[in-house]
C-alpha positions in Angstrom: -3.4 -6.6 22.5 -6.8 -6.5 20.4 -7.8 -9.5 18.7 -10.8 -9.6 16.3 -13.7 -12.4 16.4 -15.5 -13.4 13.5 -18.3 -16.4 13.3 -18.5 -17.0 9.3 -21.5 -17.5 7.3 -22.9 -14.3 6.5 -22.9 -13.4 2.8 -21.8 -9.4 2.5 -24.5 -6.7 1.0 -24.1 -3.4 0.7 -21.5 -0.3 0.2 -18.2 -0.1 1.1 -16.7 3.7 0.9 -12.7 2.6 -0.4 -10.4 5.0 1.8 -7.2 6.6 0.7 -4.7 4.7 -0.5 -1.5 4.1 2.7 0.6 3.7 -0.3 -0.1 7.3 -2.4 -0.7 8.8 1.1 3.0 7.8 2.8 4.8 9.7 -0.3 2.6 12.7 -0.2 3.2 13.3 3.0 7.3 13.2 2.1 6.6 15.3 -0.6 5.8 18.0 2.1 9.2 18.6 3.1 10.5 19.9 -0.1 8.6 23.5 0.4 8.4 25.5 3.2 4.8 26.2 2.6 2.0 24.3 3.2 0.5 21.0 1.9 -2.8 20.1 2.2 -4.2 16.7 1.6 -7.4 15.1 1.8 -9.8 11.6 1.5 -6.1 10.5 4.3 -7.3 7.2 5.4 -7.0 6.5 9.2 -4.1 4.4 9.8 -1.2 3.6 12.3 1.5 4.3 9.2 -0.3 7.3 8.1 0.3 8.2 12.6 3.8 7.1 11.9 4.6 9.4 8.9 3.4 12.2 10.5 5.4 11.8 14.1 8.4 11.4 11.6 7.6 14.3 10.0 6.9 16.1 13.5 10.3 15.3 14.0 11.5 17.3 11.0 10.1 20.2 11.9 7.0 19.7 10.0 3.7 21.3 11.4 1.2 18.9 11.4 -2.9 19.6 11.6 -4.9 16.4 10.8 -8.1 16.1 11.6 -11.3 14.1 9.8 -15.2 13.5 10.3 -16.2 9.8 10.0 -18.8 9.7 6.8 -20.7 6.1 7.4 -18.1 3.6 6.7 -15.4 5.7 5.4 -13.1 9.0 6.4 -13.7 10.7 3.6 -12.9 14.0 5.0 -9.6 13.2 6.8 -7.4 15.9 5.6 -3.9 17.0 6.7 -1.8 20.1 6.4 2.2 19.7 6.8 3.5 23.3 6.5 7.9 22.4 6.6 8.6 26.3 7.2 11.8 25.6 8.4 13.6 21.8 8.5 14.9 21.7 12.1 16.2 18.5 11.9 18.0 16.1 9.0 18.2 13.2 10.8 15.3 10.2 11.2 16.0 8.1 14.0 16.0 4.6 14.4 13.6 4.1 17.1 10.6 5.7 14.2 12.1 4.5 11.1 12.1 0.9 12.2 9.1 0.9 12.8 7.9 1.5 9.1 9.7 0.7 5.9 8.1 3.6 4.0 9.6 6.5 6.4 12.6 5.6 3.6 10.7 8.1 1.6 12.0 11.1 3.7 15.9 10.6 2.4 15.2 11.9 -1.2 13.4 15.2 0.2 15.7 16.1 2.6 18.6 15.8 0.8 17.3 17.5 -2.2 16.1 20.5 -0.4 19.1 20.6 2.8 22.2 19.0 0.9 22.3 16.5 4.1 20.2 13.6 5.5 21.0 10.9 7.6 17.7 8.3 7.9 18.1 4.9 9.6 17.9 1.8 7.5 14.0 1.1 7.8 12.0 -1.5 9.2 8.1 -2.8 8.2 6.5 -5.9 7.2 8.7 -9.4 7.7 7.8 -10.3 3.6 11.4 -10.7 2.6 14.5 -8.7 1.6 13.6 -5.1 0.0 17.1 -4.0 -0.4 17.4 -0.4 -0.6 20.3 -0.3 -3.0 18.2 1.2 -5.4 16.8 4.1 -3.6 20.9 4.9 -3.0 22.6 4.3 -6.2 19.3 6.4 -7.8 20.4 9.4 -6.0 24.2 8.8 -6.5 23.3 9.2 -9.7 22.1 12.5 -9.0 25.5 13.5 -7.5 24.8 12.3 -3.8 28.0 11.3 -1.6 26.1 8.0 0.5 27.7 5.9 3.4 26.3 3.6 5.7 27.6 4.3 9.0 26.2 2.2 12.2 22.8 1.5 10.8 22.5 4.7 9.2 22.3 5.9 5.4 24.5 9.2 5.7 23.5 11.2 2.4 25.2 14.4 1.5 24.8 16.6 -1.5 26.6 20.4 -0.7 26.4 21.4 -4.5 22.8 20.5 -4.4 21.4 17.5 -6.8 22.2 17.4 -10.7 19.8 15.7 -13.0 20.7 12.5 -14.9 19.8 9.7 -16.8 18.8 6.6 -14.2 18.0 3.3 -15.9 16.6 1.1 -12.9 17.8 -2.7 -13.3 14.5 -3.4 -11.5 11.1 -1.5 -11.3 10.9 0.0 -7.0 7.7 1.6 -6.0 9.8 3.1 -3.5 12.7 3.7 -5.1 11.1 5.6 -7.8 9.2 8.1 -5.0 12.6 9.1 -3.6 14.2 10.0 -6.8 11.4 11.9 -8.7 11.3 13.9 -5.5 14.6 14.8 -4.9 14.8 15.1 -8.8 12.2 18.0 -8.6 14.5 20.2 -7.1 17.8 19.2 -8.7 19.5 21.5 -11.1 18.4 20.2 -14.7 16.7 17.5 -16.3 16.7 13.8 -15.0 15.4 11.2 -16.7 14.3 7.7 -15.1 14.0 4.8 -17.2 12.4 1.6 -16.4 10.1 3.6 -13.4 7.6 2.1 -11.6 4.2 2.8 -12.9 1.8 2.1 -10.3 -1.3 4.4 -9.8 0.5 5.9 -6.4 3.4 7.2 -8.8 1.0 8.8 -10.4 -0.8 10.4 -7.4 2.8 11.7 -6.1 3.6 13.0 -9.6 0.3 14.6 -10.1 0.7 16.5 -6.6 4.3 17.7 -7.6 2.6 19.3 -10.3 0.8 20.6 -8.0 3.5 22.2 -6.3 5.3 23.5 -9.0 7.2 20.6 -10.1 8.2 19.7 -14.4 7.5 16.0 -14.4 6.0 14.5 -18.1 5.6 11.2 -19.0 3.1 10.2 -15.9 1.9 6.7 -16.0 4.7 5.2 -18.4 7.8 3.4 -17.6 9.5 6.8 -18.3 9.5 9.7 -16.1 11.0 13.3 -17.3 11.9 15.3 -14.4 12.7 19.3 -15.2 14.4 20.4 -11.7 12.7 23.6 -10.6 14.6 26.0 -7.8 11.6 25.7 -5.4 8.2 24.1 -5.2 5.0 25.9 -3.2 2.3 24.5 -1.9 -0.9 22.7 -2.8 -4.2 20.7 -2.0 -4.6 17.2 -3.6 -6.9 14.4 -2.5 -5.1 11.3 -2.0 -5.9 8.6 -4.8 -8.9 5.4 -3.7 -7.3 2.6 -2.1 -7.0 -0.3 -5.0 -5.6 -3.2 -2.7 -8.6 -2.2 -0.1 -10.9 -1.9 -3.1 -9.4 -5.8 -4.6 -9.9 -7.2 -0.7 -13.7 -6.4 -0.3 -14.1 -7.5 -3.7 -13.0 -10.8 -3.0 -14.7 -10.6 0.4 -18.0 -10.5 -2.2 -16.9 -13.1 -3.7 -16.0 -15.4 -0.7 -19.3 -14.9 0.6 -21.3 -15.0 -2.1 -22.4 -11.2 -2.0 -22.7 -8.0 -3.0 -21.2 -5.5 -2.3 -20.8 -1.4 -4.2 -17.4 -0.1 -4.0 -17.5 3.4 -3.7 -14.8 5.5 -5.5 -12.8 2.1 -6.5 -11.5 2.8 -10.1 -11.3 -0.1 -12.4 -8.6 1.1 -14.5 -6.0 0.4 -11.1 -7.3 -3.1 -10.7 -7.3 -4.6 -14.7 -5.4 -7.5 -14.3 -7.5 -8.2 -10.7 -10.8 -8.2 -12.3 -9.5 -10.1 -15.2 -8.7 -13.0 -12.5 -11.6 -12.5 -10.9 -14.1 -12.3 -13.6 -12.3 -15.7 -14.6 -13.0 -17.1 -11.6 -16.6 -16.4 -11.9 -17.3 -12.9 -10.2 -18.8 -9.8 -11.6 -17.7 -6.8 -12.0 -19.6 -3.4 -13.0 -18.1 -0.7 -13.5 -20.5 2.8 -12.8 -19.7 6.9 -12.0 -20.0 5.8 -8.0 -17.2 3.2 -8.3 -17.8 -0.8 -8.9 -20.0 -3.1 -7.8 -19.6 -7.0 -6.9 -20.9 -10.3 -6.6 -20.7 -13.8 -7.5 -21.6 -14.9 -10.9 -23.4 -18.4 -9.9 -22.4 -21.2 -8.2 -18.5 -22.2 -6.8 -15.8 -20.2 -8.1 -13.1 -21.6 -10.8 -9.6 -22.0 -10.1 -6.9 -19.6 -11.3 -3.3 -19.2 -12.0 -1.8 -16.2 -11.4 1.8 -14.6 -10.9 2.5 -11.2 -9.0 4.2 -9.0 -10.9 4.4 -4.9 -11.0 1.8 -2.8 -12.4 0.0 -3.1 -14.3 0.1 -7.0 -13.5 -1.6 -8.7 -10.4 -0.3 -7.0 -7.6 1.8 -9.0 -4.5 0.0 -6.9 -1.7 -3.6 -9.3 -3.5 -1.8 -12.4 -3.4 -2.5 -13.5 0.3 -6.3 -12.5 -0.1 -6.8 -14.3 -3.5 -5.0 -17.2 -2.0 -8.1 -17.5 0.9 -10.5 -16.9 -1.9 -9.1 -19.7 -3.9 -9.3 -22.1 -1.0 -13.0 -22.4 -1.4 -13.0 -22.4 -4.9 -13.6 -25.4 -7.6 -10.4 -27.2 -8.8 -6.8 -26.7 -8.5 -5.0 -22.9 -8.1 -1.1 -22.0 -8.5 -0.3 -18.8 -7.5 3.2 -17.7 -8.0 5.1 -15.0 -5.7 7.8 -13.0 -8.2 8.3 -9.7 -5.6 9.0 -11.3 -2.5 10.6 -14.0 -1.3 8.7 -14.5 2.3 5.4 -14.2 1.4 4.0 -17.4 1.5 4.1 -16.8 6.0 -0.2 -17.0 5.9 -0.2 -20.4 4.4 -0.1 -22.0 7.7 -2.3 -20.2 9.5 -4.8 -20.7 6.3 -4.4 -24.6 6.4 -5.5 -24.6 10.2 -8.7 -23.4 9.1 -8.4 -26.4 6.8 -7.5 -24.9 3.2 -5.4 -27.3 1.4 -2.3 -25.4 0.2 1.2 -26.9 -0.5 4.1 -24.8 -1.0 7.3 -25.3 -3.3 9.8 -22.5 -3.7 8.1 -19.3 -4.8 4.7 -21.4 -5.9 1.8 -22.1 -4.0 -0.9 -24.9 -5.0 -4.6 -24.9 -3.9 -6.4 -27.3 -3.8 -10.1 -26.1 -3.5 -12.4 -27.6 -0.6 -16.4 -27.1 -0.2 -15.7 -25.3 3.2 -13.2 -23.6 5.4 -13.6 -24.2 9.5 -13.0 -21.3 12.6 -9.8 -21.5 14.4 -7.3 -19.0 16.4 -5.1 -17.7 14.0 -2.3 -15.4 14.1 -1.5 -12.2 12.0 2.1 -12.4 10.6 2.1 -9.3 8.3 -0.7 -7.0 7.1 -1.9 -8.8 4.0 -1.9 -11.8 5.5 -3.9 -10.4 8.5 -6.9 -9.6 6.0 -6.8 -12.6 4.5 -7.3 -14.6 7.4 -10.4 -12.1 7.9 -11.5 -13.1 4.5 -11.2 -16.9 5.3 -13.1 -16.2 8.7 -16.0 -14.5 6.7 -16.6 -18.0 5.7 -15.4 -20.6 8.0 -18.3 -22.9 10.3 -18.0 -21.6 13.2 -15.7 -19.3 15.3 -12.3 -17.5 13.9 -10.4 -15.5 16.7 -7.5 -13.5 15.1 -4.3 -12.1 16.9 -1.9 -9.8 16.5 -4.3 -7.5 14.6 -1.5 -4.6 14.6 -0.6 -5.5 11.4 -4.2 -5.0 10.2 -4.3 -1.4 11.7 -1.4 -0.2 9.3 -3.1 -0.7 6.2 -6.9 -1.5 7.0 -9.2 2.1 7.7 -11.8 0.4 10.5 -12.2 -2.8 8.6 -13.8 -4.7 11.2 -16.5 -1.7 11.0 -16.7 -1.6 7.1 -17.4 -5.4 7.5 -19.8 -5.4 10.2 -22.2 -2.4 8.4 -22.5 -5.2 5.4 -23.9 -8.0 7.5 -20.6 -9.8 8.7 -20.3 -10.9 12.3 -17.8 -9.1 13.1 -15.7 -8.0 16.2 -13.0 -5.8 17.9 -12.4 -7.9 21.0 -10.3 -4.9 23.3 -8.0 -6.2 25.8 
């Protein structure tokens, strides 16, 4: 199993192309089983999930072509085409959907376009509960007859899918994705209240478009869904990365750098740059994306709370943690999505942080310097936050399990090293 070595120090200068986002990209992908032509999208970042969706999709029926030139740091020409002529199979089976909470995203098209599906109850991430009840009663809603039967959601719809009124309790990234796609091709109008409004709803809604889909209301809390008969197919380029783009912006920032973000788009990170620039980091805003550094001197302390979009997003919070270790004073950062997220606080405090842990709050307490050590991944934020640590530690930070890094991090060792970090892929 790889490991990744990194001997800390080195402030970061230079650019940093921001790949496509795992979290537009795993949707999009979905999307392409609800026409039997062919979807085409590009800027696909390189990932294991983004290898996952597609051997799920294989299994579908879907044609697959990917391929992708490397330009400098980035894969900015990584396309796809998923032509789902015919849908040869309704069923996703365990032994792929465990592997990957997002494959969830499959249920909603296939039962809006073949009146059947049958997906097993996914896997992903250890960062807590992430019920799908949801993504179930959403699409009962719609008319869908659901059981669970031996680790399996069993989803039927004969008639086809009627639109409705669904008012979400709670706002679901996911659960949103699976009902405004099966809703595109459900007989009438549905409307869903209290949606999630994260830029990758945006990017899935914007490709349905695309493809023939009625949906209004894009970037609000409500979504109006016109169900069409059909949808065709398109091209669409899969929207810039924001968590990458908030990572090597605090990698800046740890190391007092500089670093140029290249297609990072500062209206997907406001309530991260209004942390950071609080902290004492700049941001600048320009037509090639945003650039970084650290205003002067040891960075302040901050408070934050995860919360949806538009507030400070949960997939930051392990990174800004590691940033906050170094920085002057006392930080609280409160964890409101998940439960379990807190699992990188140990590894952090053997590289000496001092962080103590109550409930869903974490307290920092800011030290001068951070120290190598053999540290192990336990999830795939918490991976890159150790990296951030290791950027700079004194001395020598060897990191295992770095799996969890390849399912949401394009070549991150690489993007690193081109920007002066010492840097390694250690294969064994």
């Amino acid at each position: 199993m790889d490991k990744i070595r990194i001997r800390g120090g080195q402030p970061l200068k230079g650019e940093i192309v921001i790949s496509g986002a795992k979290n537009a990209a795993l949707p999009l992908m979905a999307a392409s089983l609800l026409t039997e032509e062919t979807l085409r999208l590009t800027n696909l970042p390189d990932l294991a999930d983004i290898s996952f969706m597609a051997h799920i999709l294989s299994e579908h029926g879907v044609g697959v072509y990917l391929n992708g030139n490397a330009q400098g740091s980035g894969y900015s020409n990584r396309l796809v085409e998923l032509t789902a002529g015919r849908i040869t199979s309704t069923r996703a089976s365990y032994d792929l959907v465990r592997k990957m909470r997002a494959s969830v995203l499959v249920l909603g098209p296939l039962l809006a376009r073949e009146g059947h599906a049958e997906v097993s109850l996914p896997g992903g991430c250890a960062i807590g509960q992430r019920p799908i009840d949801l993504h179930l009663s959403a699409l009962e809603a719609l008319g869908a007859e659901i059981e669970l039967l031996e680790g399996y959601i069993v989803a039927k719809a004969p008639k086809g899918l009627k639109g409705a009124e669904v008012v979400f309790p709670k706002v679901s990234v996911g659960a949103t994705e699976n009902l405004l796609m099966a809703a595109s091709l459900a007989q009438g109008t549905t409307r869903i209240v209290n949606a999630a409004r994260e830029p990758e709803i945006s990017d899935l809604a914007d490709c349905l478009n695309k493809m023939g889909a009625r949906i209004t209301g894009i970037g609000g809390g409500t979504l109006t869904v016109e169900g069409v008969a059909r949808l065709h197919g398109a091209e669409h380029a899969v929207v810039a990365d924001r968590i990458e783009a908030g990572t090597f912006a605090m990698a800046a920032a740890i190391t007092d750098g500089e670093l140029e973000l290249l297609g990072a788009r500062a209206e997907h990170l406001g309530a991260v740059i209004e942390v950071l620039e609080a902290a004492g980091v700049t941001l600048r805003e320009s037509n090639r994306g945003l650039s970084v550094k650290r205003a002067n001197g040891r960075l302040s302390a901050a408070t934050v709370e995860t919360a949806p979009f538009p507030g400070f997003p949960t997939d930051l919070q392990a990174q800004l943690m590691a940033l906050m270790s170094t920085a002057e004073g006392t930080s609280e950062v409160t964890e409101s999505i998940f439960e379990n997220r807190f699992m990188h606080v140990p590894e952090l405090c053997r590289m000496g942080a001092h962080i103590e842990v109550k409930g869903s709050k974490a307290t920092i307490h800011g030290c001068p310097r951070l120290n190598g050590a053999e540290v192990m991944a336990t999830d795939l934020r918490a991976s890159v936050s150790m990296i951030l640590a290791g950027l700079v530690a004194e001395g020598e930070t060897l990191m295992n399990r770095v799996y969890h890094l390849d399912r949401g991090y394009e070549h991150v060792e690489r993007k690193l090293a081109d920007c002066g970090a010492d840097i390694e892929r250690l294969k064994t």
